[in-house]
Backbone as XML, in Angstrom:
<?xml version="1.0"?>
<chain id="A" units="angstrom">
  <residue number="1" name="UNK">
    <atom name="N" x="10.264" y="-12.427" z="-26.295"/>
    <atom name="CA" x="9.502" y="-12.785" z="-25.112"/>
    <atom name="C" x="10.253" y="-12.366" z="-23.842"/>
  </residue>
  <residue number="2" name="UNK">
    <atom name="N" x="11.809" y="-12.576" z="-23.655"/>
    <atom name="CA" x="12.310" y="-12.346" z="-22.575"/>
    <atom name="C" x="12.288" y="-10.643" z="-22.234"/>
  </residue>
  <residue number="3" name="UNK">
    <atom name="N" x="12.418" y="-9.885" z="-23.534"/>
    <atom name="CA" x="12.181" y="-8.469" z="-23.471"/>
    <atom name="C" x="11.124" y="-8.111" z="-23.216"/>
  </residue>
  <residue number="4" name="UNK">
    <atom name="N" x="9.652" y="-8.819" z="-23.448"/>
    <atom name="CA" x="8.420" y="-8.591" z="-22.779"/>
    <atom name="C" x="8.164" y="-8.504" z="-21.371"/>
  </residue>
  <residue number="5" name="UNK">
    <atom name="N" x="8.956" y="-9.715" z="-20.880"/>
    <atom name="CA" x="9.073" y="-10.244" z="-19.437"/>
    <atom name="C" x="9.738" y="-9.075" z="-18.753"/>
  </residue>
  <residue number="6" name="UNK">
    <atom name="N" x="10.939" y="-8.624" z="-19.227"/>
    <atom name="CA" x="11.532" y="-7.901" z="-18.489"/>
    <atom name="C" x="11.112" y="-6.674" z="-18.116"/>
  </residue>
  <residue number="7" name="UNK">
    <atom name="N" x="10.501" y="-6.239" z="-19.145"/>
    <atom name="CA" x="9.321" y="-4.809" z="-19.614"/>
    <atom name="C" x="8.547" y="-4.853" z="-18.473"/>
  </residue>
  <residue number="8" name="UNK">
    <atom name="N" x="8.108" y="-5.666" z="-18.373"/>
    <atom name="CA" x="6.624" y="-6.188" z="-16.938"/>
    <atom name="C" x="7.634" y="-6.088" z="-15.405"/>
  </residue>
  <residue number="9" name="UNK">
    <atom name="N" x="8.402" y="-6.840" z="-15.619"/>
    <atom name="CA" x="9.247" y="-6.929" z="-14.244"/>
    <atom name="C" x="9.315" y="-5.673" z="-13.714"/>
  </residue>
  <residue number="10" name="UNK">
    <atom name="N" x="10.278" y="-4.518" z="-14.725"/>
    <atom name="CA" x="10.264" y="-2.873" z="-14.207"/>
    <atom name="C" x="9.418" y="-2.659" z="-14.337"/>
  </residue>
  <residue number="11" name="UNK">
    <atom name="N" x="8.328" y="-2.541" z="-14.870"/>
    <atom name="CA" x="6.799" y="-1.938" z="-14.781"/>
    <atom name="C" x="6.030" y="-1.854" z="-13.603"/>
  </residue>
  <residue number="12" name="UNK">
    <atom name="N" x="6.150" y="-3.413" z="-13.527"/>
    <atom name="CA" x="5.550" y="-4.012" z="-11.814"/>
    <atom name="C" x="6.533" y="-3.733" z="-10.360"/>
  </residue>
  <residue number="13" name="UNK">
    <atom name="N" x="7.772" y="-3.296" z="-10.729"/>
    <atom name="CA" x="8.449" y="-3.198" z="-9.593"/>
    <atom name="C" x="8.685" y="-1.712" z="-9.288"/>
  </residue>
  <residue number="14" name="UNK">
    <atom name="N" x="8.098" y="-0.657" z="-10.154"/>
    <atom name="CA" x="7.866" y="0.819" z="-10.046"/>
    <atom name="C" x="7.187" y="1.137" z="-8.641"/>
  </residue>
  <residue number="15" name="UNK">
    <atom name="N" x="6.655" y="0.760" z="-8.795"/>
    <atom name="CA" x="5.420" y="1.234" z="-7.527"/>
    <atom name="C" x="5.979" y="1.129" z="-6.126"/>
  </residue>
  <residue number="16" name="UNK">
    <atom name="N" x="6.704" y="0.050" z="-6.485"/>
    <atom name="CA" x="7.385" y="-0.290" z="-4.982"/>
    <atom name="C" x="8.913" y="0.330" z="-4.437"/>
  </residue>
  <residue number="17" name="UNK">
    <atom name="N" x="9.173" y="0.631" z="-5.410"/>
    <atom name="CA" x="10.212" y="1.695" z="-5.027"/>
    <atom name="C" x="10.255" y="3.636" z="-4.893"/>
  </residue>
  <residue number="18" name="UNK">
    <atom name="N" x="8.475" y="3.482" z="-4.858"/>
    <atom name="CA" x="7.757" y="4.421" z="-4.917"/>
    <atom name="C" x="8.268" y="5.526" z="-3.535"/>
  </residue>
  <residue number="19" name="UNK">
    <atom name="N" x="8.449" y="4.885" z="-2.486"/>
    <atom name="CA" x="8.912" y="5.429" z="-1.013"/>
    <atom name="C" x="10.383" y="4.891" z="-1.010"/>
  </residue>
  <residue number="20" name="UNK">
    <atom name="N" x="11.064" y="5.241" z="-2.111"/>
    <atom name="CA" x="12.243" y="4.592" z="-1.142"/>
    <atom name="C" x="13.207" y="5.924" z="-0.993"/>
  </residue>
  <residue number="21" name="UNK">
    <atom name="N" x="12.686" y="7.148" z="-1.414"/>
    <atom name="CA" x="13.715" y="8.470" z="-2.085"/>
    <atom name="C" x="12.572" y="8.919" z="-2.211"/>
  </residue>
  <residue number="22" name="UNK">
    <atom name="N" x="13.019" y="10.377" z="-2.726"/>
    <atom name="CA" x="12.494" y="11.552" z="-3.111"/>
    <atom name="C" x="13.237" y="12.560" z="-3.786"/>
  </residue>
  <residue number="23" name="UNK">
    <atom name="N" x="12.797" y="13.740" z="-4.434"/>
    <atom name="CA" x="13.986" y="14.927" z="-4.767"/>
    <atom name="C" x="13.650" y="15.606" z="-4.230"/>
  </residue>
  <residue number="24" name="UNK">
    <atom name="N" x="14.225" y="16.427" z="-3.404"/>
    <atom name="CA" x="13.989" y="17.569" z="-2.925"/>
    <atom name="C" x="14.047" y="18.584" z="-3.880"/>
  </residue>
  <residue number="25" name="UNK">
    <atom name="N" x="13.861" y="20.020" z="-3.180"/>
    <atom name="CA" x="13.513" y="21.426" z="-4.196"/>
    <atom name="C" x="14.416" y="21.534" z="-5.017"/>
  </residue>
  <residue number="26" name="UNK">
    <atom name="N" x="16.085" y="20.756" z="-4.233"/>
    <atom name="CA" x="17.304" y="21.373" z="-5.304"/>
    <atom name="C" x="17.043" y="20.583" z="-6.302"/>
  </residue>
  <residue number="27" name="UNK">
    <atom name="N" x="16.345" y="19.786" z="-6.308"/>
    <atom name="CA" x="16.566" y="18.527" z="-7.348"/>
    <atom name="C" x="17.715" y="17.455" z="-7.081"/>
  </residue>
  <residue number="28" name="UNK">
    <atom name="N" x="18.384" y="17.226" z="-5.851"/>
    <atom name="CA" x="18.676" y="16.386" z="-5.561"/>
    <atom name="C" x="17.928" y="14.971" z="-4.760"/>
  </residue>
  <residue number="29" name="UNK">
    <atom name="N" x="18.727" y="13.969" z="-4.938"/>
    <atom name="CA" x="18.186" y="12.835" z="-4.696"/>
    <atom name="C" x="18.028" y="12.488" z="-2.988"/>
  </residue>
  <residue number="30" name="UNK">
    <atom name="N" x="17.266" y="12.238" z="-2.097"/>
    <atom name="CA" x="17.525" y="11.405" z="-0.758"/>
    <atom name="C" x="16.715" y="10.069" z="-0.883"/>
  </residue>
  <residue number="31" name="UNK">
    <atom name="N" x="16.995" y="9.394" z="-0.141"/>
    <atom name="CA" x="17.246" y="7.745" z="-0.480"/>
    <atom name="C" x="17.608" y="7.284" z="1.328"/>
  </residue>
  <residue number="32" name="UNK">
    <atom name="N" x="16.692" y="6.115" z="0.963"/>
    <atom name="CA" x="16.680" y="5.473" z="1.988"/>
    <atom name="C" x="18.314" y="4.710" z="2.736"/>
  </residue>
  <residue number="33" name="UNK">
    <atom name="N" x="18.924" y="5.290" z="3.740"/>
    <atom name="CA" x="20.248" y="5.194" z="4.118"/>
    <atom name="C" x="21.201" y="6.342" z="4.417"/>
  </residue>
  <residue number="34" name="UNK">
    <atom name="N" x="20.369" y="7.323" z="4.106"/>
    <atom name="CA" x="21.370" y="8.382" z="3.706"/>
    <atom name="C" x="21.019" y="8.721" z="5.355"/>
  </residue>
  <residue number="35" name="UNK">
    <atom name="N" x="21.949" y="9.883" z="6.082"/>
    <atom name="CA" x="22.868" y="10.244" z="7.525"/>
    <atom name="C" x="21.675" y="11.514" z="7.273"/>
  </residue>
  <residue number="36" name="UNK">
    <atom name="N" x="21.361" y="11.929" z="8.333"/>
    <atom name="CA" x="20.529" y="13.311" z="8.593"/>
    <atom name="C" x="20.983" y="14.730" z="7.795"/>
  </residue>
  <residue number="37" name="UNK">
    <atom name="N" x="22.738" y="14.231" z="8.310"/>
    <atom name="CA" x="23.620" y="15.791" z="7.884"/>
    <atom name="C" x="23.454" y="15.606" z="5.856"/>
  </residue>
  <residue number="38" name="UNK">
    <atom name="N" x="23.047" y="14.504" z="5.162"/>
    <atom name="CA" x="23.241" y="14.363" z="3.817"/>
    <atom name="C" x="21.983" y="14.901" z="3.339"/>
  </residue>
  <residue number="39" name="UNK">
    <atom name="N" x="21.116" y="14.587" z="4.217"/>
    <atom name="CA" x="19.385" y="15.209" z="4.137"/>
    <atom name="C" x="19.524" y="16.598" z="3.987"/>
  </residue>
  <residue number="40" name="UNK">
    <atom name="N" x="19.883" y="17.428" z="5.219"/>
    <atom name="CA" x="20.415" y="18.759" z="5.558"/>
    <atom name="C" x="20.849" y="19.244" z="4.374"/>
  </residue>
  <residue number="41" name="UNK">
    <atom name="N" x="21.679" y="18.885" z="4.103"/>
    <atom name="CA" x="22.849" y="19.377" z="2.549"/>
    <atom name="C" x="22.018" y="19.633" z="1.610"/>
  </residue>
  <residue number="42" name="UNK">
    <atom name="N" x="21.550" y="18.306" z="1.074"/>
    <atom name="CA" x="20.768" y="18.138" z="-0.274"/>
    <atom name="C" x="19.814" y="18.839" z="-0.227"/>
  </residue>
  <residue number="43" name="UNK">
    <atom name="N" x="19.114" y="18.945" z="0.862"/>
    <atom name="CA" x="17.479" y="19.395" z="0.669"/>
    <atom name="C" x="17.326" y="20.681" z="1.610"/>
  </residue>
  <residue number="44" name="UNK">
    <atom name="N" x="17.990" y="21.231" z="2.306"/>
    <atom name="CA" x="17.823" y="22.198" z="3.380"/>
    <atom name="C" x="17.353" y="22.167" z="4.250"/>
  </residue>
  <residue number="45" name="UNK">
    <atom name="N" x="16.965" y="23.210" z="5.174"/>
    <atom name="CA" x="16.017" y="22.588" z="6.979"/>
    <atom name="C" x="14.444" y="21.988" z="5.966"/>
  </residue>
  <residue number="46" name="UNK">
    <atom name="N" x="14.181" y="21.514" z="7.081"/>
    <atom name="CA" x="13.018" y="20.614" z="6.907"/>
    <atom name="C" x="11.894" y="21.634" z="7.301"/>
  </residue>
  <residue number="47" name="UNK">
    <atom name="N" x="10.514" y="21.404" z="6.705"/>
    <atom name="CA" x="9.459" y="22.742" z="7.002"/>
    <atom name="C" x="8.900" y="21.955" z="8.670"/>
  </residue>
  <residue number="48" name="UNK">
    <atom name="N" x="9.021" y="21.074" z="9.072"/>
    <atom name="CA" x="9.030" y="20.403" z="10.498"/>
    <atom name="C" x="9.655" y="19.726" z="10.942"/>
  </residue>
  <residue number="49" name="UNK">
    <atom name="N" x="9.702" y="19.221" z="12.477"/>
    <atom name="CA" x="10.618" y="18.168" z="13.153"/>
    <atom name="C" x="9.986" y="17.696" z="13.944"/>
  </residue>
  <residue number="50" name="UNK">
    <atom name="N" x="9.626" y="16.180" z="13.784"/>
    <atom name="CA" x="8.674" y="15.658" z="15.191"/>
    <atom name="C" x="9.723" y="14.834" z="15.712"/>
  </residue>
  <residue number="51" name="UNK">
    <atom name="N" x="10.309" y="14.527" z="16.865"/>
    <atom name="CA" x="11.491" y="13.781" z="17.445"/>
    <atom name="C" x="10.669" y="12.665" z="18.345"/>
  </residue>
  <residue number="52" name="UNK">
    <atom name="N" x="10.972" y="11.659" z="18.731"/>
    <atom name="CA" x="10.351" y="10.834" z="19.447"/>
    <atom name="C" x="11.048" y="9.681" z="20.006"/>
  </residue>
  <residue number="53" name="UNK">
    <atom name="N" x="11.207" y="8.687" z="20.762"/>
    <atom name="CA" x="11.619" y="7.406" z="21.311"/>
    <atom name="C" x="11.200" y="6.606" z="21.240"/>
  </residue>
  <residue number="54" name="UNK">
    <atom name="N" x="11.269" y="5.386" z="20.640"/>
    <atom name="CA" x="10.453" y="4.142" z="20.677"/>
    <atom name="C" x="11.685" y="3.304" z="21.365"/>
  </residue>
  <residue number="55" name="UNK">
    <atom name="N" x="10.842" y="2.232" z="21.757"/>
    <atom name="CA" x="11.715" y="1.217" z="22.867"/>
    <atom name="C" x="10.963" y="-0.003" z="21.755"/>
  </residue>
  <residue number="56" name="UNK">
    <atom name="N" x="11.968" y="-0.780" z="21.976"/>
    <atom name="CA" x="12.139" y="-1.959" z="21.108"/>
    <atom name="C" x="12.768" y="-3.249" z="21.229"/>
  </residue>
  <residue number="57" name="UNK">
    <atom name="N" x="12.687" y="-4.237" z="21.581"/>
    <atom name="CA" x="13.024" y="-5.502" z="21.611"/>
    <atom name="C" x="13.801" y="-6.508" z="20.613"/>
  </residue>
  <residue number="58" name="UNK">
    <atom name="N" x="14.871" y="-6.274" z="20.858"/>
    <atom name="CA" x="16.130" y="-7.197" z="20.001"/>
    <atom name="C" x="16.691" y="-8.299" z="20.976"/>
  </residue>
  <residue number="59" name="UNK">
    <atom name="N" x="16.681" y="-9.285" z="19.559"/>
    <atom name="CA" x="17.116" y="-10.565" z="20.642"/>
    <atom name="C" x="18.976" y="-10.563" z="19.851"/>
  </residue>
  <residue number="60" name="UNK">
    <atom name="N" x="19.356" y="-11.079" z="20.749"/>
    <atom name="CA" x="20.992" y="-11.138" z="20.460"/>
    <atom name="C" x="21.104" y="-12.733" z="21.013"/>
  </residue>
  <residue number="61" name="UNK">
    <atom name="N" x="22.134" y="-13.544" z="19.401"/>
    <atom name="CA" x="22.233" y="-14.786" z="20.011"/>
    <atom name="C" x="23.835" y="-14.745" z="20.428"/>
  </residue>
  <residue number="62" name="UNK">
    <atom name="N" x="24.013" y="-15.678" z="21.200"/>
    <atom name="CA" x="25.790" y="-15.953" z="21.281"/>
    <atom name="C" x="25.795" y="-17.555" z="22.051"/>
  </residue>
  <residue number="63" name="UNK">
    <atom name="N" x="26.496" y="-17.891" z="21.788"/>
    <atom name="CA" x="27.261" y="-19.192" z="22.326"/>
    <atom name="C" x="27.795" y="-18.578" z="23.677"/>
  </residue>
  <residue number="64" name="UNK">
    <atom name="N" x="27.370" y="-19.947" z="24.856"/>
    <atom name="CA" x="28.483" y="-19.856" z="26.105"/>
    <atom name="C" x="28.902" y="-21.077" z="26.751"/>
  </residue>
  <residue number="65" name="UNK">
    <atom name="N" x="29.956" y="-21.275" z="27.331"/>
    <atom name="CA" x="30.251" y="-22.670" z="28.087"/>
    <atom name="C" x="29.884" y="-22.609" z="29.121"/>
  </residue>
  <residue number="66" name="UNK">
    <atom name="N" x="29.026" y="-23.542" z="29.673"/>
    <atom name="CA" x="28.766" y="-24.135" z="30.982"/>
    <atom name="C" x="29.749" y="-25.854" z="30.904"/>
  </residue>
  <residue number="67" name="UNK">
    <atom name="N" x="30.523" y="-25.318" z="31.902"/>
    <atom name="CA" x="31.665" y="-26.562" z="32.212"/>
    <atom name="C" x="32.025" y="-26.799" z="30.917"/>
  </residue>
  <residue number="68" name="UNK">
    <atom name="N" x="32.063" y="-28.028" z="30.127"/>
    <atom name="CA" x="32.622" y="-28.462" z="29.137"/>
    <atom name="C" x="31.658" y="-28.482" z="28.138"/>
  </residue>
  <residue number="69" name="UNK">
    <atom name="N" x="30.194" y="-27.846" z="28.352"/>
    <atom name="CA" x="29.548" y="-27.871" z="27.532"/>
    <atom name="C" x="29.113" y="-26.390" z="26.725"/>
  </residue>
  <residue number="70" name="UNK">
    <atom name="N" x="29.009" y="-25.974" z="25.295"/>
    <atom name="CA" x="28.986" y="-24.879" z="24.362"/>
    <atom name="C" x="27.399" y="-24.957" z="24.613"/>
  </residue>
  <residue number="71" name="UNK">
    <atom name="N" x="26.562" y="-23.962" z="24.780"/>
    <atom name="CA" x="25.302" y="-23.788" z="24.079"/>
    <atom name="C" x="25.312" y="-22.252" z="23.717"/>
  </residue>
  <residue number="72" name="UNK">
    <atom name="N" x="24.049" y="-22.324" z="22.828"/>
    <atom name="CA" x="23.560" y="-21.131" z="22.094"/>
    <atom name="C" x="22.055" y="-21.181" z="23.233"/>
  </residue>
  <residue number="73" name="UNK">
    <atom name="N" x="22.340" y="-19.065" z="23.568"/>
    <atom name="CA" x="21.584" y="-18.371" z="24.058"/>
    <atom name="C" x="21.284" y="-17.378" z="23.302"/>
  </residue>
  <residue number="74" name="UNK">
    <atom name="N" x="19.701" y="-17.470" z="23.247"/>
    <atom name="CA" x="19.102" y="-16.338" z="22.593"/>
    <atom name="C" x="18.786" y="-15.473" z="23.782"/>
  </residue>
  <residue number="75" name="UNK">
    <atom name="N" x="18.991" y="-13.955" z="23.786"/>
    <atom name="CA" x="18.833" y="-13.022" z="24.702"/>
    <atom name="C" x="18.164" y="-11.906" z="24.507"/>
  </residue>
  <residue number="76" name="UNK">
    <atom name="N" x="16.834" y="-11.598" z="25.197"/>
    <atom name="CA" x="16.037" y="-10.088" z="24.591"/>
    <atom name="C" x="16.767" y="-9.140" z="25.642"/>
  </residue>
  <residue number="77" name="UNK">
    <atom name="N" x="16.379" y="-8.115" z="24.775"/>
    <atom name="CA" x="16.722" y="-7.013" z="25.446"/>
    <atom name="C" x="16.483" y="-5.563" z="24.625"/>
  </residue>
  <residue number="78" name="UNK">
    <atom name="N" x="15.547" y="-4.870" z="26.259"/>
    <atom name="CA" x="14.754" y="-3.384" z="25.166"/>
    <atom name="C" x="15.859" y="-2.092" z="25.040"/>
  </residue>
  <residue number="79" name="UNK">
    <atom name="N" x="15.312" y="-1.842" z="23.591"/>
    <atom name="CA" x="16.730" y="-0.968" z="23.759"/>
    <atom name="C" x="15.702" y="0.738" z="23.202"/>
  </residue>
  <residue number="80" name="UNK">
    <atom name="N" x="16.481" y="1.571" z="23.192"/>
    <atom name="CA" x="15.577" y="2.987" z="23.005"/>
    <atom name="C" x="16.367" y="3.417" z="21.476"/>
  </residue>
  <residue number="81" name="UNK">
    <atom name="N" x="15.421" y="3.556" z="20.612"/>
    <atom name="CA" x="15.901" y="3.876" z="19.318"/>
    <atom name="C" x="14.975" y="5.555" z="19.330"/>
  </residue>
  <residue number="82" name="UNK">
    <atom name="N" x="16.361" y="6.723" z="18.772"/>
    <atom name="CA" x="15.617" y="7.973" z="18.144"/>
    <atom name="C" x="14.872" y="8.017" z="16.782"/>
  </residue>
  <residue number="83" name="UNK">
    <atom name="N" x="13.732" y="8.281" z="17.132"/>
    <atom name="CA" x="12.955" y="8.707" z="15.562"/>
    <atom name="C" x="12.899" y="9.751" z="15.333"/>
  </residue>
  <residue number="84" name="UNK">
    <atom name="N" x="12.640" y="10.568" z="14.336"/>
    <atom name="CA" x="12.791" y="12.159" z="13.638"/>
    <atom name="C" x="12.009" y="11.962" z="12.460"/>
  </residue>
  <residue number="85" name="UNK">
    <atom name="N" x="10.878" y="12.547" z="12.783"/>
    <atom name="CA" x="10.623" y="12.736" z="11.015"/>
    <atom name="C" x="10.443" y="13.943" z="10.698"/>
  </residue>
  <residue number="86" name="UNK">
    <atom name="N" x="11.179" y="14.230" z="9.215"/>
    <atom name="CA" x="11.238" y="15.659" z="9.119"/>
    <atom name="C" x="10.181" y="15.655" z="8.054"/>
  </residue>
  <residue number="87" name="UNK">
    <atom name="N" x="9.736" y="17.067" z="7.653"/>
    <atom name="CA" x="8.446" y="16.633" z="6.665"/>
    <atom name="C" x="9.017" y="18.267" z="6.055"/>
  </residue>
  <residue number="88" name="UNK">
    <atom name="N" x="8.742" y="18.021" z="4.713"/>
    <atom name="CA" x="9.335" y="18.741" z="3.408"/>
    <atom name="C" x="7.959" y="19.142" z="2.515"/>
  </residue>
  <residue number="89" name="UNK">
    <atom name="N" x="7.809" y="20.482" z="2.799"/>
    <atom name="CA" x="6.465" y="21.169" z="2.402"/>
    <atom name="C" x="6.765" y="21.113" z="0.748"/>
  </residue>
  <residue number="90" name="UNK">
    <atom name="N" x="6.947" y="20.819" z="-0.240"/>
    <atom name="CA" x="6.987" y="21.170" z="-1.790"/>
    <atom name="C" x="6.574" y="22.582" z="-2.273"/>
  </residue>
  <residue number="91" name="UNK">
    <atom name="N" x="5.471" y="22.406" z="-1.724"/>
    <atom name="CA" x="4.464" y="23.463" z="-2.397"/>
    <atom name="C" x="3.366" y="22.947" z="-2.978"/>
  </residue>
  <residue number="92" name="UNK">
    <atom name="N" x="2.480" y="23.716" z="-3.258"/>
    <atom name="CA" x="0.870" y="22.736" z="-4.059"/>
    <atom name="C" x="1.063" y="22.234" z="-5.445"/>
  </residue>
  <residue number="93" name="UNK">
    <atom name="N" x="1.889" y="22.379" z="-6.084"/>
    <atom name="CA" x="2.087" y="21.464" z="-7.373"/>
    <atom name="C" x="2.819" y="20.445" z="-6.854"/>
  </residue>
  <residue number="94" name="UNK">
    <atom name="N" x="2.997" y="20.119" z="-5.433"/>
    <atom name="CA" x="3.888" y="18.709" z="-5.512"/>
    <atom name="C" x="3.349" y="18.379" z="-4.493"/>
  </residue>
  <residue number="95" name="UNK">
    <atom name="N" x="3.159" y="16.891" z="-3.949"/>
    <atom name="CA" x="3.495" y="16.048" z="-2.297"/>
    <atom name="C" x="4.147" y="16.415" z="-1.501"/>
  </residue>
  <residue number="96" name="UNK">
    <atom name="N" x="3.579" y="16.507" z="-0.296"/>
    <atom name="CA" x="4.673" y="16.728" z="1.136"/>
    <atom name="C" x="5.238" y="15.442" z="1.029"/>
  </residue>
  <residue number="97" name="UNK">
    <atom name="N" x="6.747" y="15.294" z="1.390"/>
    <atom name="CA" x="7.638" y="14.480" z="1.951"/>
    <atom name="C" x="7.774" y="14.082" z="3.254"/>
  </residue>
  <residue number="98" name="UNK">
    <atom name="N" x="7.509" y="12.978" z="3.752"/>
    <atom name="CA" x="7.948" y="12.696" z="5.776"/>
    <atom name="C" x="9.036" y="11.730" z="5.359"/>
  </residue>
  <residue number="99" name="UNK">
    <atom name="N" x="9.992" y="12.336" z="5.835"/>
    <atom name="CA" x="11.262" y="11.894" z="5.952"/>
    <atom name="C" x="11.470" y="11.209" z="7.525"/>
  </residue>
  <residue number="100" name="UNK">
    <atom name="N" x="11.600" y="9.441" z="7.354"/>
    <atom name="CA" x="11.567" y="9.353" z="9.061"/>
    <atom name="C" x="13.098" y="8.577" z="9.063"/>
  </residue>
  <residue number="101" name="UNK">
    <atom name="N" x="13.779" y="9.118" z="9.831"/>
    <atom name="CA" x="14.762" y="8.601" z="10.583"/>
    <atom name="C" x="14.824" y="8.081" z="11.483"/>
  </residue>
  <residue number="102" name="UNK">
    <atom name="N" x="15.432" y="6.714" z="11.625"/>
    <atom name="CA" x="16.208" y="5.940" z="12.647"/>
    <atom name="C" x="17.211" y="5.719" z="13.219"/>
  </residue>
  <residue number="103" name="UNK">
    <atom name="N" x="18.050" y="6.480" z="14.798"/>
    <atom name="CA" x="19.409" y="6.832" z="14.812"/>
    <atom name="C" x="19.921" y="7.176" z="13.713"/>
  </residue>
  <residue number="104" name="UNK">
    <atom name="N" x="19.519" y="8.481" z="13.064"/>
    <atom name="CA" x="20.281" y="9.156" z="12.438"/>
    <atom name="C" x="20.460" y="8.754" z="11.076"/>
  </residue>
  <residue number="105" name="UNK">
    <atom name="N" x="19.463" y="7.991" z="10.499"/>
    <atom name="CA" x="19.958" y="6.856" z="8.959"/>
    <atom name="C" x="17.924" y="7.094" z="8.376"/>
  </residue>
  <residue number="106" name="UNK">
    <atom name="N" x="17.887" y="7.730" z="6.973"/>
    <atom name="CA" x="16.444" y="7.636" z="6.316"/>
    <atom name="C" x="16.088" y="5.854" z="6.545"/>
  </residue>
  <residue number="107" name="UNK">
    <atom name="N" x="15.013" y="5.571" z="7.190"/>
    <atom name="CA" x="14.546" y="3.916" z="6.917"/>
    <atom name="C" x="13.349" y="4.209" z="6.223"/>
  </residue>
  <residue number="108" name="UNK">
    <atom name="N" x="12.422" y="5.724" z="6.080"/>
    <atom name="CA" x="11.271" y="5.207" z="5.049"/>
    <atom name="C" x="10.837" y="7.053" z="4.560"/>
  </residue>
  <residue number="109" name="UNK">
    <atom name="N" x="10.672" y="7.019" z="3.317"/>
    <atom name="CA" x="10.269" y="8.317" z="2.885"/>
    <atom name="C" x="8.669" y="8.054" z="2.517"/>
  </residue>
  <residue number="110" name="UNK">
    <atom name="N" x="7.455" y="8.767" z="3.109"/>
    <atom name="CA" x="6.177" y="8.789" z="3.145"/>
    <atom name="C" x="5.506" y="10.045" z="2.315"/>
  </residue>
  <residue number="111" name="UNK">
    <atom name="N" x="4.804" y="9.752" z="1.207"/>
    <atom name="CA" x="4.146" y="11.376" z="1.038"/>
    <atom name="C" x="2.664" y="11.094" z="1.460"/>
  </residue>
  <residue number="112" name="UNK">
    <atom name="N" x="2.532" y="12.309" z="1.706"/>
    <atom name="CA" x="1.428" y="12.966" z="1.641"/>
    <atom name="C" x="0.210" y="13.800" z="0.670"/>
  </residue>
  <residue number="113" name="UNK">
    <atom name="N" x="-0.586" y="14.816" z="1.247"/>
    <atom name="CA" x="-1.023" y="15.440" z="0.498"/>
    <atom name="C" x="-0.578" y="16.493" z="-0.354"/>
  </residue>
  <residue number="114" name="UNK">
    <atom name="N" x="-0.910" y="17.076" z="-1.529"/>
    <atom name="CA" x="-0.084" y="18.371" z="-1.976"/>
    <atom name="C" x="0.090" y="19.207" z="-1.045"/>
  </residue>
  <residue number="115" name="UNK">
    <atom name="N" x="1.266" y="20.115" z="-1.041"/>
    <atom name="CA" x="1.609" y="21.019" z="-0.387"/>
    <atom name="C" x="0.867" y="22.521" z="-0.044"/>
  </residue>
  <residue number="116" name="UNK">
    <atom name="N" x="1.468" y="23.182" z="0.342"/>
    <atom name="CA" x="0.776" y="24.528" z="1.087"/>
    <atom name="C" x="1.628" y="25.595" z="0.948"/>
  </residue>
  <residue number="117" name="UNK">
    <atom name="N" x="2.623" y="25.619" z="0.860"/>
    <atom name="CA" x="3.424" y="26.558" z="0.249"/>
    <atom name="C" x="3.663" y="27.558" z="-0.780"/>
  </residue>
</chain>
C-alpha cells in the first residue's frame, strides 16, 4: 500500500514540475536558479531577447529605539527589478522555451507552441 501511495505521489507531482527546467538542443539541463551566463553555456544565444523593468513593492521589517523603547517597523519600498526572457526556438518536433529571468537568476521556464525552425 505504501508503494501504491508513493507511485501516486510522483505521478501527481509530475505535472508540476513540468516548468521548472528544460533541455536545451545540447541536451543539457536549465533549471530554475541557474545565472544567465549558465543558460548561455548550456544552451547557446537564445533565438530572442525581450528585456524589460518592472517596479515592485517590498516591505523590509527591522526593529528601532525610540528613547528606551524597541519597536518593529514594517517599511515599503519600490524597487526596479530586470526581466529578460529569452525564448529558445526547438524546431517543429519540439516546444518553444521562454526562459524568464529575474536580475540575472531563471524564476520560471514557459513553453509554448511547436517550433519553426
Amino acid at each position: 500500500m505504501r508503494i501504491v501511495l508513493a507511485l501516486l505521489l510522483v505521478t501527481l507531482a509530475g505535472p508540476a514540475l513540468a516548468d521548472d527546467g528544460f533541455r536545451c538542443r545540447t541536451g543539457r539541463l536549465v533549471s530554475v536558479g541557474d545565472h544567465m551566463s549558465e543558460v548561455r553555456n548550456r544552451c547557446g544565444d537564445p533565438d530572442a531577447v525581450v528585456e524589460r523593468t518592472e517596479r515592485r513593492w517590498v516591505k523590509h521589517k527591522f526593529t528601532r529605539r525610540v528613547g528606551n523603547v524597541e519597536e518593529s517597523v514594517i517599511e515599503e519600498q519600490e524597487i526596479e527589478i530586470p526581466i529578460s526572457e529569452w525564448t529558445y526556438d526547438l524546431g517543429p518536433n519540439a516546444f518553444t522555451r521562454y526562459v524568464i529571468f529575474e536580475s540575472g537568476a531563471v524564476v520560471n521556464v514557459a513553453t509554448g507552441e511547436y517550433g519553426r525552425r
